[in-house]
C-alpha positions as CSV (number, residue, x, y, z in Angstrom):
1,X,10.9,-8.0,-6.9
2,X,10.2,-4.7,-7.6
3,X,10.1,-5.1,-11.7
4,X,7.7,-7.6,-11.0
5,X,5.7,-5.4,-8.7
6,X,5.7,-2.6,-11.5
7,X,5.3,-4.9,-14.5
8,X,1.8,-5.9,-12.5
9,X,0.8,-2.6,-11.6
10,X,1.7,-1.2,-15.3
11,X,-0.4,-4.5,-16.6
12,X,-3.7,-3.2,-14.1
13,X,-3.2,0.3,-15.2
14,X,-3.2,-0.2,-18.8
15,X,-6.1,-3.0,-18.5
16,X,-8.6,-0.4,-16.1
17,X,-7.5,2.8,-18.8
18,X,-8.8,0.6,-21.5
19,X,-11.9,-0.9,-19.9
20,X,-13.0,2.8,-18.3
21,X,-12.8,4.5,-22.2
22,X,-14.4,1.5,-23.5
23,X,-17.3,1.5,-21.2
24,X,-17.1,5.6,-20.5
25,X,-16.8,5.0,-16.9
26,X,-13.2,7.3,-16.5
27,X,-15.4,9.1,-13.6
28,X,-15.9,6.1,-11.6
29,X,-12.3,4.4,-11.8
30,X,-9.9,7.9,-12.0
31,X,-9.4,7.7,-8.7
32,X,-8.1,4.0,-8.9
33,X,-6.6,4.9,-11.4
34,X,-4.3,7.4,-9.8
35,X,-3.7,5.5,-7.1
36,X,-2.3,2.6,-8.8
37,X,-0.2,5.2,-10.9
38,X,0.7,6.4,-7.3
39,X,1.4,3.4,-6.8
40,X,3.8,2.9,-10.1
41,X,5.7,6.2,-9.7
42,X,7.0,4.9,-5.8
43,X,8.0,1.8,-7.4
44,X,9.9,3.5,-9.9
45,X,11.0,5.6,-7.4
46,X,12.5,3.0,-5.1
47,X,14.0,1.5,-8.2
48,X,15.6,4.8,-9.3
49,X,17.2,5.0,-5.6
50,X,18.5,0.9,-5.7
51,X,20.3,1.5,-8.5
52,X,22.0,4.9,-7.7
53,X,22.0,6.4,-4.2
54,X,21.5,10.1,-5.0
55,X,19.5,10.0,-8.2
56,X,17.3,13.1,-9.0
57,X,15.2,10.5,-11.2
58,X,13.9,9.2,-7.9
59,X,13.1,11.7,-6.1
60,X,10.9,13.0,-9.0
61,X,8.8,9.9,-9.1
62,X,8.2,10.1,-5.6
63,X,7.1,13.4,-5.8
64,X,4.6,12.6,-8.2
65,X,3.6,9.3,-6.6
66,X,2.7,11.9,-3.8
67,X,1.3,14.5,-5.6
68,X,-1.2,11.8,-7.3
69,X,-2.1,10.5,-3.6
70,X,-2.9,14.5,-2.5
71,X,-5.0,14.9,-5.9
72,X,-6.9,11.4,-5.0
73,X,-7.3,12.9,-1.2
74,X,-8.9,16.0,-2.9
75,X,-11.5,14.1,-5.2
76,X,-12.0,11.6,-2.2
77,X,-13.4,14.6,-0.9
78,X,-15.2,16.3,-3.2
79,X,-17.0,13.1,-3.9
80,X,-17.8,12.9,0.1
81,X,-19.0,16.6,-0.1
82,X,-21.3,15.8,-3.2
């Protein structure tokens, strides 16, 4: 379940990366952007931890599936502030 969750969110990412630098709309969609790479790096994460118990592999992908969500809180904010 979770390769299929990560296959689709992979798919999304790569399909919205292409569309924003096609059109020149990366301002507009960054922030969905790195939220569905948020998004990735847990599920990698939780894969990481399902197949070994103490893997160091995980915990670095949720750290930077949490990192991305404090970076999208910043420009969530910025953009309110504007």
């Amino acid at each position: 379940m979770l390769k299929k969750i990560r296959v689709i969110l992979a798919i999304i990412v790569v399909i919205l990366s292409m569309y924003a630098l096609l059109t020149d709309q990366t301002a507009y969609l960054i922030s969905y952007l790195m939220v569905l790479l948020a998004g990735l790096s847990l599920v990698m994460g939780l894969e990481e931890f399902k197949k070994t118990r103490n893997s160091v592999l995980g915990y670095v992908f949720i750290g930077t599936a949490l990192l991305c969500l404090s970076s999208v809180g910043d420009l969530f904010l910025i953009i309110i502030q504007k």
